[in-house]
FIDO-539589 format. One record per atom (N, C-alpha, C): residue in one letter; x, y, z. Coordinates in steps of 0.05 Angstrom, whole numbers, plus 5000, padded with zeros to 4 digits. Each point is the difference from the previous one (the first is absolute). Layout:
BEGIN
AXYZ ...
This chain:
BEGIN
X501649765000 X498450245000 X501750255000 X503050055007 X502350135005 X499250204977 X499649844966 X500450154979 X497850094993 X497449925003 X497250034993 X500850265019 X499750025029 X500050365016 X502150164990 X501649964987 X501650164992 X499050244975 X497349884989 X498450144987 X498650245019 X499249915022 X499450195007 X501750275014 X501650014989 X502250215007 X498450234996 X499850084965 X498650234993 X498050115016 X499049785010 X497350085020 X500250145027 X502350045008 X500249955029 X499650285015 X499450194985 X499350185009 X496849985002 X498149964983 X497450045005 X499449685014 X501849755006 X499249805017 X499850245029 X502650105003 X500850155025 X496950125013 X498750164979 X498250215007 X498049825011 X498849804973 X498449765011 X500849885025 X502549865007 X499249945028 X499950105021 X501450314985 X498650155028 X496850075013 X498950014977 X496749985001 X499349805011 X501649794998 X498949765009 X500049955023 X502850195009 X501049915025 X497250165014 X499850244999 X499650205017 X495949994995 X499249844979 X497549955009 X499649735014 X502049805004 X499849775010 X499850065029 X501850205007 X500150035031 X497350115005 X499550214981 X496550175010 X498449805007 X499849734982 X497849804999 X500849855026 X502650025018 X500149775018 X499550225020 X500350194992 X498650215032 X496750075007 X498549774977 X496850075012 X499949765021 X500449785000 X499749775024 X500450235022 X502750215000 X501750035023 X496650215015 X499350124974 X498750245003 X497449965011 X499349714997 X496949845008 X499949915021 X503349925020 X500149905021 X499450265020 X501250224991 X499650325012 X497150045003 X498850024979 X496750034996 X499049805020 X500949765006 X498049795013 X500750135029 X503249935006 X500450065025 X500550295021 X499650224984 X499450225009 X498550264980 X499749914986 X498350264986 X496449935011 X499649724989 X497449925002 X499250095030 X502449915019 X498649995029 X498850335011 X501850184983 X499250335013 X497649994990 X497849854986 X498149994985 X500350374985 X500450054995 X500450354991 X500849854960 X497150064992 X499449994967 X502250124981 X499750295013 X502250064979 X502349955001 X500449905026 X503649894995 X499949704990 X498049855002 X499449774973 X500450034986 X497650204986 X500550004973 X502450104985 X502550125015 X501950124999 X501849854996 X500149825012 X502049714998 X498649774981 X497150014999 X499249884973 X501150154976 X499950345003 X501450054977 X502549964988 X501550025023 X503349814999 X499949854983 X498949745009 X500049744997 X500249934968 X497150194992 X499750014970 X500850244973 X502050155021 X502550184986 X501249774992 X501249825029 X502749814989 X498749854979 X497849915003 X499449754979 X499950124968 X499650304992 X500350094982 X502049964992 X501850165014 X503250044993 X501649754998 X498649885008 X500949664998 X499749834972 X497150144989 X499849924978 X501350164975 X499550224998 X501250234984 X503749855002 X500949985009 X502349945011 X500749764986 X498649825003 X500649794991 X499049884968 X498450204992 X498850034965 X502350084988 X501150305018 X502050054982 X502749874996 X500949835023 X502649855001 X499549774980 X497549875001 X499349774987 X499950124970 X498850224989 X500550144970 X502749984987 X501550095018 X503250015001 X500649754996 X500749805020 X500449784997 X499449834977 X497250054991 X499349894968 X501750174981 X500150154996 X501850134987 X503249974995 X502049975020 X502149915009 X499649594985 X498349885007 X499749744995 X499850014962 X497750194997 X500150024967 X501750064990 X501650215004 X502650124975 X502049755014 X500649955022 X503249745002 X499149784978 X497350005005 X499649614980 X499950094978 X498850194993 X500650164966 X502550044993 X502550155019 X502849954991 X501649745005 X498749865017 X501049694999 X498649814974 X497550064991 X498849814963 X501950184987 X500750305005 X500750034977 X504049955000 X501149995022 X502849814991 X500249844996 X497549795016 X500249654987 X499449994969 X498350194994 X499449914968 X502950084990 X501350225004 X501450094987 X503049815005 X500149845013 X502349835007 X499049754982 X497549905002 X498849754976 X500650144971 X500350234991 X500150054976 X502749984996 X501150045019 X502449944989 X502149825004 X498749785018 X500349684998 X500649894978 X502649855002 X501349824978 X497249824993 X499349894979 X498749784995 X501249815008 X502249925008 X501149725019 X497749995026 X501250295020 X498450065021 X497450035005 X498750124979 X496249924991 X499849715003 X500649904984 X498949615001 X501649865026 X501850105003 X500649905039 X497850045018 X498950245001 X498250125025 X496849914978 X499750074985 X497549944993 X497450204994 X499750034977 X497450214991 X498849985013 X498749825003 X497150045026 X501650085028 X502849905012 X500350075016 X500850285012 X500650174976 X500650274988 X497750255009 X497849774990 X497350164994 X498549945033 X500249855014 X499349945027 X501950225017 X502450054992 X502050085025 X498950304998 X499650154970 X498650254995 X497650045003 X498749825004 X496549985009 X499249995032 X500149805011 X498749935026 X502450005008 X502950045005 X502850015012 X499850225015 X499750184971 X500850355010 X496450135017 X498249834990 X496650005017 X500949925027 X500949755013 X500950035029 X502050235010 X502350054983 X501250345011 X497850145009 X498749974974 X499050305001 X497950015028 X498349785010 X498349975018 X502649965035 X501449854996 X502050065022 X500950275010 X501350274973 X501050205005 X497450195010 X497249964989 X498450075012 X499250055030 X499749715001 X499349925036 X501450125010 X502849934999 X502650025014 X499350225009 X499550274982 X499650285008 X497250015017 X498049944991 X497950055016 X499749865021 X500349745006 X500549845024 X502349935014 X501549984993 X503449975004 X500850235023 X498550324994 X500350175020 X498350015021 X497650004990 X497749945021 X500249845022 X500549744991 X500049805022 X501049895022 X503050054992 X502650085018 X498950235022 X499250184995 X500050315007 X497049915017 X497849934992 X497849935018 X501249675024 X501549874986 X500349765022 X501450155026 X503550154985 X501350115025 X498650175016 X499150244980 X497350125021 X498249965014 X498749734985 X498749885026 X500749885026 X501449884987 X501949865024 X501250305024 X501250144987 X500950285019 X497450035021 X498150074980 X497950185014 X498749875022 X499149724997 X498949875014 X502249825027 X503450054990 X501750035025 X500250185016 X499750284989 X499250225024 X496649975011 X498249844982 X497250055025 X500149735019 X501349694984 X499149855025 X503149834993 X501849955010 X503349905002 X498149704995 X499249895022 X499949815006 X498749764977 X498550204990 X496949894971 X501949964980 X501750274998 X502350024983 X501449704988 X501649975023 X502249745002 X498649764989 X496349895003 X500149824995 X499450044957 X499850204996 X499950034976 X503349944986 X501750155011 X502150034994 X501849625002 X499349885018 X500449755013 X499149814973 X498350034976 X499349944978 X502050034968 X501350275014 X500350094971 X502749874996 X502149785010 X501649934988 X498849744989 X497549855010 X499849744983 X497950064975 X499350284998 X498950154980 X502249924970 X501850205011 X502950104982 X500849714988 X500549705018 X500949854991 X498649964978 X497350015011 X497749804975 X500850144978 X500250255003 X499450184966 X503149804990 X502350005004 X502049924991 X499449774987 X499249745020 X499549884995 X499349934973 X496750134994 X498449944983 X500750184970 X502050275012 X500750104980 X503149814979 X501049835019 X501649844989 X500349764977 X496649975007 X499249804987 X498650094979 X498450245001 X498950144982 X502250104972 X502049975006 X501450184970 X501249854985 X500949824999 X500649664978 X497649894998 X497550065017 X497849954980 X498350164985 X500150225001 X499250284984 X502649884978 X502149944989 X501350014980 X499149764990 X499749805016 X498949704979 X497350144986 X498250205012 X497150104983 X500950084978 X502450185001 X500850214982 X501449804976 X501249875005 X501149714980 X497649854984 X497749985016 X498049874996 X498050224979 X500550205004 X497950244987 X501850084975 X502349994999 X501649984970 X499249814990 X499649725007 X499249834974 X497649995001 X497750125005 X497950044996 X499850194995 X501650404989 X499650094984 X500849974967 X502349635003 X501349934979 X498149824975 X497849835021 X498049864987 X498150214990 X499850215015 X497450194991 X500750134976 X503450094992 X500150194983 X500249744970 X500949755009 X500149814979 X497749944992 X497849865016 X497150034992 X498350194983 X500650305012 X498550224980 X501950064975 X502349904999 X500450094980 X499949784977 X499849805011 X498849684982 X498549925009 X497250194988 X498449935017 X498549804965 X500550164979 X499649954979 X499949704996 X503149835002 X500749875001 X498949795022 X499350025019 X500049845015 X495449924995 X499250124995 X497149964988 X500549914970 X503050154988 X498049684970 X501849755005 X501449985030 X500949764995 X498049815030 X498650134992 X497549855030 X500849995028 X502650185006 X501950005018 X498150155024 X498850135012 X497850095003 X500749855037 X498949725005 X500249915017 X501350025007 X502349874984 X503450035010 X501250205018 X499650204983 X501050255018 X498350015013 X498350015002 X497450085027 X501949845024 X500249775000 X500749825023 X502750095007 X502550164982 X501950055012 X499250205013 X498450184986 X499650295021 X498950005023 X498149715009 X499150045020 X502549825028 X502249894986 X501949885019 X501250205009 X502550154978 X501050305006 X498750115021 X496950124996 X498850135014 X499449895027 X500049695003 X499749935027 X502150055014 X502449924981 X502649995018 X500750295004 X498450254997 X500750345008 X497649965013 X498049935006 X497650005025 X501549825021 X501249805000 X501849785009 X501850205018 X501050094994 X502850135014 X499050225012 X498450184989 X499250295005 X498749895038 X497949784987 X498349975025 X502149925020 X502349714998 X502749995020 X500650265009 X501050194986 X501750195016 X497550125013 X497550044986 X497850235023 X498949765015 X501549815000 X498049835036 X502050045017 X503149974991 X502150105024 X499750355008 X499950154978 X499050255007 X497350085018 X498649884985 X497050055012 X500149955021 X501049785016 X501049915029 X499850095020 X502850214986 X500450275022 X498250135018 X498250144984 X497750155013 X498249875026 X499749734989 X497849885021 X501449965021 X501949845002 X502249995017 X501350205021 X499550244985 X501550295013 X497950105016 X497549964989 X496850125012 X499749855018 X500849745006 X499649755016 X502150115030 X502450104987 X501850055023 X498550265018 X499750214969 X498950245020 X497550005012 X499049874991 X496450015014 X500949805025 X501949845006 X500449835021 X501350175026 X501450294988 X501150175018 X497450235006 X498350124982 X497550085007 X498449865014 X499849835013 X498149865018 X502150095022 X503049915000 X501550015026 X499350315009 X500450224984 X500050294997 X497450065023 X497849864991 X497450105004 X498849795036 X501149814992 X500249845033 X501650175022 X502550114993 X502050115015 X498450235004 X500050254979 X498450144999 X497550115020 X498549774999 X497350015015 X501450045032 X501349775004 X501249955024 X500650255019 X502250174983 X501850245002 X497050244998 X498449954989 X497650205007 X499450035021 X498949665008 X498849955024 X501450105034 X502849944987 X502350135024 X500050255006 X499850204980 X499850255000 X502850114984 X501049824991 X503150024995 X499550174966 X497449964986 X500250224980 X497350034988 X498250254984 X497850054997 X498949854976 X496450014993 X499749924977 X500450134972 X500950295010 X500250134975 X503049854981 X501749945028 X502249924989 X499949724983 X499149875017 X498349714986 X499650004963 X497550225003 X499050064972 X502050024989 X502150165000 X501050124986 X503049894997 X500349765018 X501349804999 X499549824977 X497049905002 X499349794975 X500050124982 X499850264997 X500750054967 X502250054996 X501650015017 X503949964986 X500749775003 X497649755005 X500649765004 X499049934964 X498150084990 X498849954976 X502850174986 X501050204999 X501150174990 X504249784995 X499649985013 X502249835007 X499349744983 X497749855006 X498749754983 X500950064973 X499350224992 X499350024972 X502749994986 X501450265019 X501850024989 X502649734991 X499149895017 X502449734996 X498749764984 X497650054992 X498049834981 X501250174970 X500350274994 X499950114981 X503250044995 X502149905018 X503150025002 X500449714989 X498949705008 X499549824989 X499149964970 X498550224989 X499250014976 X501650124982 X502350185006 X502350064988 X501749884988 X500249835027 X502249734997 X499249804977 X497349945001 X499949854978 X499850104970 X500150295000 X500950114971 X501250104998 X502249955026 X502750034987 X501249794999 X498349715007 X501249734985 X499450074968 X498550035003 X499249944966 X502050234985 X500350225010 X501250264985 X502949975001 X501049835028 X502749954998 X501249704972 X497749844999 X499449764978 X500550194975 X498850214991 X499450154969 X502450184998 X500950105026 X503450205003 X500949884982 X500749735016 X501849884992 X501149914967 X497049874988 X500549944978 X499850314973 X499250185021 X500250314984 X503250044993 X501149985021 X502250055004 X502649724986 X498649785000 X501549754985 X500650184966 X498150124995 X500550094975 X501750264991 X499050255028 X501450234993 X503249985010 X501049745014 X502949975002 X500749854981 X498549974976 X501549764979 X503050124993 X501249944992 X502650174986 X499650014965 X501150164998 X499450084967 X501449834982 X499249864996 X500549734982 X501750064978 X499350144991 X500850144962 X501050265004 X503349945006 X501750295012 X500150114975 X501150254994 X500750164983 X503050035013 X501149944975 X502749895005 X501550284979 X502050115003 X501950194983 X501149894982 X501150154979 X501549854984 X503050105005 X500549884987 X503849845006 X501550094972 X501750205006 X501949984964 X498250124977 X501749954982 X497350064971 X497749884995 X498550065001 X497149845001 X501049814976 X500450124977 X498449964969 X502249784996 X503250095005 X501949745001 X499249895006 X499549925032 X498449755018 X498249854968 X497650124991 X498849874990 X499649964974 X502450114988 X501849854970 X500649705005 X501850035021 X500549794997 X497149755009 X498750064997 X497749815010 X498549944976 X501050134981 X498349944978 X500349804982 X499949874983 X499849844990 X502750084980 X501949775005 X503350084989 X499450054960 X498449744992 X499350034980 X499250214977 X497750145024 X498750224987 X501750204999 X501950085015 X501150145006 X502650024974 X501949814993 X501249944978 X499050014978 X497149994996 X498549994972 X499550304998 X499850155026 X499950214995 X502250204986 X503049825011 X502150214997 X501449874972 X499049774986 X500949904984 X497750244973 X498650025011 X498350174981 X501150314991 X500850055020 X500950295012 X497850145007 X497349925007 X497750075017 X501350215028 X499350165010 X499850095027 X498849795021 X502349935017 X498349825024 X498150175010 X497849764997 X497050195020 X499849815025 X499350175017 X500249825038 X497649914980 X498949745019 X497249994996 X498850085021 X496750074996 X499450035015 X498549805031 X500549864995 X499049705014 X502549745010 X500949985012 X501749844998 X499449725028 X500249804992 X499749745021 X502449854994 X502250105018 X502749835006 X500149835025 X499749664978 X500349775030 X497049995017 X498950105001 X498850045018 X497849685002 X500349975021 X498149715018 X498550205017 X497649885008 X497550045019 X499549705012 X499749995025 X497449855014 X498250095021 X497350034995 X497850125018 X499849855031 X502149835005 X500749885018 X501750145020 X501150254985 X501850095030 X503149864989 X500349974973 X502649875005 X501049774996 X497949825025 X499949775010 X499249734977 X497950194984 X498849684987 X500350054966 X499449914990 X500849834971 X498850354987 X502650014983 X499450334983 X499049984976 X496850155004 X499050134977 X501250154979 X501950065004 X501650174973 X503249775016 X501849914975 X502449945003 X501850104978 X501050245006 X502450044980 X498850184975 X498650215005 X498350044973 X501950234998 X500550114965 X501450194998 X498850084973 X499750304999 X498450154975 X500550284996 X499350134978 X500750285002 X497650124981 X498950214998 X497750124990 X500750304995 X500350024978 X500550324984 X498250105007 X500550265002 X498050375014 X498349874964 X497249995000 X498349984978 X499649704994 X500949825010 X499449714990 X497849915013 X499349824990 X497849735018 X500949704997 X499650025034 X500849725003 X497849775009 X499549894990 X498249694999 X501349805018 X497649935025 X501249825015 X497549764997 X500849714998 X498449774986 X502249845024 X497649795006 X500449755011 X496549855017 X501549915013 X496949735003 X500350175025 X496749905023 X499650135019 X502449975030 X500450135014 X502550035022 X502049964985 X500850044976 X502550114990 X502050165011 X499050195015 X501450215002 X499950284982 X497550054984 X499350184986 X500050285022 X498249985016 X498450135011 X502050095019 X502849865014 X501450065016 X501550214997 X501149994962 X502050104992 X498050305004 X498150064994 X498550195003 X500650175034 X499949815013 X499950045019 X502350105024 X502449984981 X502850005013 X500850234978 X498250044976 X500350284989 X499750235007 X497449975013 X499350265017 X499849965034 X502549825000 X500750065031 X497049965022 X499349824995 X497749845021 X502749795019 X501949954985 X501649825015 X502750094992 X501549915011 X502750014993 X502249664992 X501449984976 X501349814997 X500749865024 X500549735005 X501549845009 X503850034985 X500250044984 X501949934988 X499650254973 X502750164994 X500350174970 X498950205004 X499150244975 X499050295011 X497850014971 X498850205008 X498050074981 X500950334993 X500950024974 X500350385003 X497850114981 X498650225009 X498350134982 X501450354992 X499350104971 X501950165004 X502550015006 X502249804997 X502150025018 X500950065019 X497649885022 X500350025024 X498249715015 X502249935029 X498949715008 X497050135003 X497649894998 X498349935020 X499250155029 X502349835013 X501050085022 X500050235015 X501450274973 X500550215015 X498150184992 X497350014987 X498450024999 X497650075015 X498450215021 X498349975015 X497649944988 X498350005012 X496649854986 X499650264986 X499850285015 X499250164982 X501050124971 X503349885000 X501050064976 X499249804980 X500549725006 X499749704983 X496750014986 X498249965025 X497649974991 X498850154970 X500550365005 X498650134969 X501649904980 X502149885000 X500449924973 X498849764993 X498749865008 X498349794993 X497550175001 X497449844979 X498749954990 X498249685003 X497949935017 X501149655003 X495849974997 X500549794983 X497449905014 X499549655005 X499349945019 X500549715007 X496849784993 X501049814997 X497249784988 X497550105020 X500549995030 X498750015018 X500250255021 X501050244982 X499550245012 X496850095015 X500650245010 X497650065014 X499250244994 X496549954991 X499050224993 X497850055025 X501050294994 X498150145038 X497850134995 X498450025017 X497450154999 X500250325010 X500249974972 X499450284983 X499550014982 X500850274989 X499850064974 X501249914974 X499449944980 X501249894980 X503050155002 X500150285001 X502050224997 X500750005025 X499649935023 X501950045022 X501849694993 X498349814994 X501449764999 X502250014980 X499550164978 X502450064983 X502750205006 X498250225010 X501750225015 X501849865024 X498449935017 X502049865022 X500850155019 X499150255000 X501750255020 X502150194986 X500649864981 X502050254972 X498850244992 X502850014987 X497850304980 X500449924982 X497649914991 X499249834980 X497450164988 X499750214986 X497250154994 X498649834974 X497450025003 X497849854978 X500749934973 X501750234995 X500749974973 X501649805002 X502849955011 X502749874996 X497549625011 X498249995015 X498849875018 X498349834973 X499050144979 X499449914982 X501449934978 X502250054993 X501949974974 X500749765009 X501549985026 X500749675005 X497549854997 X497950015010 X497949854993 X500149974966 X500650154988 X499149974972 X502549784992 X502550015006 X502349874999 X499549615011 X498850125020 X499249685019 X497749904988 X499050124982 X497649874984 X497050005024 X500750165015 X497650015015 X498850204998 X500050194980 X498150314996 X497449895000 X499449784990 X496349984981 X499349955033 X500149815012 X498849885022 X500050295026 X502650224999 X500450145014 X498050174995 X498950124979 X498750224983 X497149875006 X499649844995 X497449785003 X498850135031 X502049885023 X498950035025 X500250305013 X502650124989 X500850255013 X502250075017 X501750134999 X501849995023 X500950035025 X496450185003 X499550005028 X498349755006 X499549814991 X498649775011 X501149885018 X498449945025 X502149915028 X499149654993 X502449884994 X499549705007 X500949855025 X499049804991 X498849745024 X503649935012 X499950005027 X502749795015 X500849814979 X502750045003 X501649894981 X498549944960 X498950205000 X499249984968 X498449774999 X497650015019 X498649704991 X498350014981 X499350334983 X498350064983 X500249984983 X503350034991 X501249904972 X500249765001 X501349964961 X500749675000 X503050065000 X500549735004 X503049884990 X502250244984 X497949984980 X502150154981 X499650275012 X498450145004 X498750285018 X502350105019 X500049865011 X502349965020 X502350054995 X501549824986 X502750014982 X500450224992 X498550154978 X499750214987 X500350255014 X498749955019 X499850275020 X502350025017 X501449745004 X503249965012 X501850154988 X499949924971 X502050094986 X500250214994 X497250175002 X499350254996 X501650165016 X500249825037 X500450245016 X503749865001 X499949844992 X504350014990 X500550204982 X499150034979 X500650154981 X499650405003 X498350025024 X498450264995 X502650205017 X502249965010 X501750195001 X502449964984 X499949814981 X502549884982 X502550065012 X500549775018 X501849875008 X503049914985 X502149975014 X502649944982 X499249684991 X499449875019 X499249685001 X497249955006 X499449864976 X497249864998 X500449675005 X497850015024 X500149685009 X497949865001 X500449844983 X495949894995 X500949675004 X498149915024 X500849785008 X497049774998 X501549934974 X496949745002 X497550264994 X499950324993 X497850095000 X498650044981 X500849814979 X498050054975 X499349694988 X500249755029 X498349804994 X497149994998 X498250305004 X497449904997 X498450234977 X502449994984 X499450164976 X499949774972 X498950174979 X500849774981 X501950094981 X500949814981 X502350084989 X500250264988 X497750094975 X499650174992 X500750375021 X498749895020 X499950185014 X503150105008 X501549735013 X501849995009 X502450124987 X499549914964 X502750104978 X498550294997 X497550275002 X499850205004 X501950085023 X499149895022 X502350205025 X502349964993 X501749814989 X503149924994 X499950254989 X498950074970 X500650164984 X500050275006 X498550135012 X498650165017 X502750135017 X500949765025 X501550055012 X503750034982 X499949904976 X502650034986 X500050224986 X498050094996 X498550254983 X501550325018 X497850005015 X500050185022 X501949995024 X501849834998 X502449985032 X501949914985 X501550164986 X502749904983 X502049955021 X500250145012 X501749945026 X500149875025 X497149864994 X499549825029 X501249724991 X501449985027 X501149765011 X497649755013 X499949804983 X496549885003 X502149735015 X498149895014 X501049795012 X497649775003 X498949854980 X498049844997 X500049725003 X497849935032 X500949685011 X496549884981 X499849854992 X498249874985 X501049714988 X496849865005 X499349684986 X500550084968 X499450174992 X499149944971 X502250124985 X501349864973 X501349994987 X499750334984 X497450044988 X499250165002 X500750285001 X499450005026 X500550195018 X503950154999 X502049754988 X502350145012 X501150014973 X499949834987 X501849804970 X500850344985 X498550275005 X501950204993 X500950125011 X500949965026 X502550105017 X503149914994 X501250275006 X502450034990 X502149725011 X499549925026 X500849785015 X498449835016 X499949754997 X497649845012 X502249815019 X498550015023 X501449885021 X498349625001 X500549805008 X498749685000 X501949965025 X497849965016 X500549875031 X499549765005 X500449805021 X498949775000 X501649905021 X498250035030 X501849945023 X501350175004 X499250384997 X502250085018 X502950124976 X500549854986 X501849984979 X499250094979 X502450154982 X499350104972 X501249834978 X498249854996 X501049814974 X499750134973 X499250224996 X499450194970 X500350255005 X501750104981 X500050275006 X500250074971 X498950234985 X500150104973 X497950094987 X500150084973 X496950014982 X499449825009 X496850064977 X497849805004 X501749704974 X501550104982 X501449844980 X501649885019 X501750135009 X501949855009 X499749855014 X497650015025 X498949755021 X498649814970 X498750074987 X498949814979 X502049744992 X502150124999 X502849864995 X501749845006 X500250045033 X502150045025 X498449845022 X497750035005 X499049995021 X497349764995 X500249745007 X497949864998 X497150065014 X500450085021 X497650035022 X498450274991 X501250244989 X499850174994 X497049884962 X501849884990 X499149824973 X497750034997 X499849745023 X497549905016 X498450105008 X499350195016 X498950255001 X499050114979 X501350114984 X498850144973 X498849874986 X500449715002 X499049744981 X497350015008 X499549885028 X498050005014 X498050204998 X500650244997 X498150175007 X500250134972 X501750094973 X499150044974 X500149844988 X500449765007 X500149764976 X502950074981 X501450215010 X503450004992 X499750184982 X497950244991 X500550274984 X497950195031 X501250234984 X499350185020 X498450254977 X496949975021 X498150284978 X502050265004 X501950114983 X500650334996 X497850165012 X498249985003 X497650275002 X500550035027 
C-alpha cells in the first residue's frame, strides 16, 4: 500500500483541512452524551425551563455542527479518493501501453482489464473510508474512552479490559482476509477472460451449437469467484459478530457494575446515560474500525497487484548508438548486393530495412525459435512479400520489425539505425500497419481512420479511395458511428477500412499483414496498383496466403519453420525454390492473372 499513498501526496493539503473538520466536528458530536448527563443531573433538577431549553439548545447546536462538519470533510474526502484513483487508472493505463508484448501475455488481458477495473474500484472505496472513517473512529473510540475515564474510572477499565482481545481479533481475521481477497482477484481475471472470449465469439460459438458449452464453463468460473468471494467474506464477516459478542458481553458488565455504583451513591444517573452512549459510541466505533480492516484486506490484495505492474521494468530499453551508425550497418548487408553494386559502379544505397542473423523465440529465449538466422534487406521504395504455411514465422518477422519484441540473437536496422535506439515515439510514425485481426472501435468511420492524427476529411478520403474503400465509405458516411469492433461491416469492410487508416498519413513503411485475405482478387490487384501508383516511395512490407497478393514484389521472402528457404522474385522462387512452386501451382494452377 506504501506506493498506492504515495499518490496521495498532491492531496495533502486539502486531506489536512478535511481532517481537520473531521477532527473538530467529531469532538462536538462526542460532547452531547457529556452535555445530556449535565441536563439530567443538574440543569433538569433546578426545574427553571429556560435554562432547559438553553442546554437543549446546546445539545442541538453541537448536533448541527456535527453534521455540517462532517458533510463537508466527507465531500472532501470523496474528492481526494476520486482524483488519486483517476491519477492511479490513468498511470496504470499508461504503463500497459507501454508494456512489451512479452509482458502483456505474461500478466494477461483480462488480467490487465481486472487490475484497471475493480483493482483501482477497491482503492478508490479504501482511500475513501480511510478519510471519512479512518478519522472518525479512532477520534470517537479514544474520546470515548477519555471522556467516560474522567466521569466513571472504574466503568472505564472494564471497557478498556476488552480492547486488547478486540485488537488481536482484527489482526487475526485481517491476516487471513488478504491471500484470500487475491485468490478472488485471480479468480475475477479469468472470469473477465471467459467473458471477453465469449462476447467476442459469440458469433462463432451459436453456429457451432456451442451455446451449452460455454454456458456450463461460465457458470464453473463464476462459481469458483462466488466460491472464494463467499471464503474470504465468512472469515471477514466473522469479525463483526464476534466483536459485538465481546462488546455487548462488556455492556452487560458496564450496566450490572453501573447499577451497583448508583445504588452506592458512588455516581449519578445522568452519568449512567451518558455513559451508555459512549458505551454505544465506542461499540460502533470499533464495529466500523473492523470494517476498515476488511477493505483494507481487499485494497491491500488490489495495491498489490496495481503495483505488480507499475514496478515492471521497461523491457524494450532504448539503447544509444555506438560508432558510425551506417558503417555498423554496411557491413550487415548482404556482401553480394553490395559487390553487384560496386561492380556496376551504382552508388551504394543503405537499405532501408535490414534483418542481420536475427533468431526469435516467444519463449523468453528458452524454447525452440520462431525466426532462426533470418537475414534480408529492403530498399527506401520496394515491397517485400512474406509467404509460408501457418506459424511460419510470417507474422513474427512483422513483429520484431516494429519492435513489439526484441531479437534473441542479430539486429534489425531501419533507416540505418538498430531498432533499439529508437524510442516508440520516433519508430512507430514511420510505419503504417494494418493487421488480419486489427481493431475497429466504436466510432466514427473517420475517427476510426483518423485515429487521433491530423488527418483532415479530405487526406481521410483519398486513402479510402487508394484502399478501395471510398464506395462503401461514401455509401454510409464518415460520420457513421459503428458497432464494437466493426461488427456492422463485412470481412472485406473491415480490411478496407484498415488499410485505409495505414495509408491515411503515408507512412515511410507500409505493413499489411494477412490484410487483404477477405478481399477478392480483383479487388485486391486495384489496391496493389493503387498503392504503386500513388506511394512511389513507400516501403510496403506484405505478409499473405495468396500468391496473388505478392508474385509483384520486388523481393519475396518463403518461410517454413521459422527459416528462410526462398528468397527472390516471384521467377526466381519459380525456379530455385520448390515449396514456393507449389504454392503458386496450387493456388494458380502455375500462371499468374497480370490484372
Amino acid at each position: 500500500m506504501k506506493q498506492i499513498f504515495s499518490y496521495l501526496i498532491p492531496y495533502r493539503a486539502r486531506m489536512a483541512v478535511g481532517f481537520s473538520i473531521k477532527v473538530a466536528a467529531t469532538i462536538v458530536e462526542l460532547l452531547i452524551p457529556w452535555a445530556l448527563s449535565i441536563m439530567v443531573d443538574k440543569v433538569i433538577p433546578t426545574e427553571n425551563i429556560g435554562f432547559v431549553f438553553a442546554w437543549g439548545g446546546v445539545m442541538i447546536l453541537f448536533a448541527l455542527l456535527a453534521l455540517l462538519g462532517n458533510i463537508v470533510a466527507n465531500r472532501m474526502a470523496s474528492l481526494v479518493a476520486r482524483n488519486t484513483t483517476e491519477r492511479i487508472r490513468l498511470q496504470l493505463f499508461s504503463k500497459i501501453s507501454f508494456l512489451s508484448a512479452r509482458q502483456q501475455e505474461q500478466i494477461g488481458q483480462a488480467s490487465l482489464i481486472s487490475r484497471s477495473t475493480s483493482d483501482t474500484y477497491n482503492i478508490h472505496q479504501f482511500i475513501g473510508m480511510m478519510q471519512r472513517l479512518g478519522v472518525r473512529q479512532p477520534i470517537m473510540l479514544i474520546g470515548g474512552l477519555a471522556v467516560t475515564l474522567s466521569m466513571d474510572a472504574p466503568l472505564t477499565c472494564i471497557m478498556l479490559a476488552l480492547l486488547p482481545v478486540m485488537a488481536f481479533l482484527v489482526y487475526l481475521f485481517s491476516s487471513k482476509g488478504v491471500p484470500m481477497y487475491t485468490k478472488v482477484q485471480e479468480a475475477v481475471d479469468r472470469f473477465v477472460r471467459l467473458v471477453r472470449e465469449d462476447i467476442a465469439g459469440i458469433r462463432v460459438i451459436k453456429a457451432l451449437s456451442k451455446t451449452d458449452t460455454e454456458r456450463s464453463k461460465f457458470a464453473k468460473i463464476n462459481e469458483e469467484v462466488v466460491t472464494r468471494d463467499q471464503h474470504a467474506g465468512m472469515i471477514m464477516g466473522a469479525m463483526n459478530p464476534v466483536m459485538s459478542i465481546i462488546l455487548n458481553i462488556g455492556l452487560v458488565l458496564v450496566l450490572f457494575v453501573g447499577a451497583k455504583r448508583v445504588n452506592e451513591g458512588l455516581t449519578t444517573p445522568g452519568v449512567i446515560m451518558a455513559f451508555m452512549s459512549y458505551v454505544t459510541i465506542i461499540l460502533n466505533s470499533i464495529l466500523f474500525l473492523s470494517r476498515i480492516f476488511v477493505m483494507y484486506s481487499k485494497a491491500s490484495a488490489s495495491a498489490r497487484r496495481i503495483s505488480e505492474v507499475l514496478n515492471l521494468p521497461e523491457d524494450l530499453m532504448v539503447e544509444h548508438p555506438v560508432g558510425n551508425v551506417d558503417s555498423v550497418v554496411e557491413k550487415a548487408v548482404n556482401e553480394a548486393e553490395a559487390a553487384a553494386a560496386k561492380e556496376t559502379g551504382a552508388e551504394f544505397v543503405l537499405p532501408q530495412i535490414i534483418f542481420d542473423h536475427v533468431s526469435f523465440s516467444y519463449e523468453d529465449g528458452d524454447g525452440e525459435d520462431c525466426l532462426h538466422d533470418v537475414s534480408f534487406t529492403v530498399n527506401k521504395g520496394e515491397t517485400l512479400g512474406i509467404i509460408g504455411a501457418t506459424g511460419s514465422g510470417k507474422t513474427t518477422i512483422v513483429n520484431l520489425l516494429m519492435r513489439y519484441y526484441d531479437p534473441d540473437e542479430g539486429h534489425i536496422y531501419v533507416n540505418g539505425r538498430d531498432v533499439r535506439t529508437y524510442t516508440s515515439k520516433e519508430l512507430m510514425p514511420l510505419f503504417g500497419a494494418a493487421f488480419q485481426n486489427d481493431v475497429i472501435f466504436h466510432d466514427t468511420i473517420y475517427e476510426n481512420i483518423r485515429f487521433g492524427r491530423d488527418v483532415s476529411k479530405k487526406e481521410a478520403m483519398a486513402a479510402a479511395q487508394d484502399a478501395q474503400a471510398v464506395e462503401f465509405i461514401e455509401e454510409k458516411g464518415l460520420d457513421t458511428m459503428l458497432a464494437i469492433r466493426g461488427m456492422d461491416l463485412s470481412g472485406g469492410q473491415k480490411q478496407r477500412l484498415l488499410i485505409t487508416r495505414a495509408l491515411a498519413k503515408h507512412p515511410q513503411i507500409l505493413v499489411l499483414d494477412d490484410s487483404s485475405s477477405a478481399l477478392d482478387y480483383a479487388t485486391d490487384a486495384r489496391l496493389r496498383r493503387a498503392i504503386q501508383e500513388n506511394y512511389g516511395d513507400l516501403t510496403s512490407i506484405i505478409v499473405a496466403q495468396r500468391i496473388s497478393s505478392i508474385y509483384r514484389a520486388d523481393k519475396i521472402i518463403v518461410l517454413e519453420d521459422g527459416e528462410m528457404i526462398g528468397y527472390g522474385t516471384h521467377k526466381e522462387l519459380m525456379e530455385s525454390c520448390e515449396v514456393y512452386r507449389e504454392i503458386s501451382q496450387s493456388q494458380m494452377g502455375g500462371g499468374i492473372d497480370e490484372a
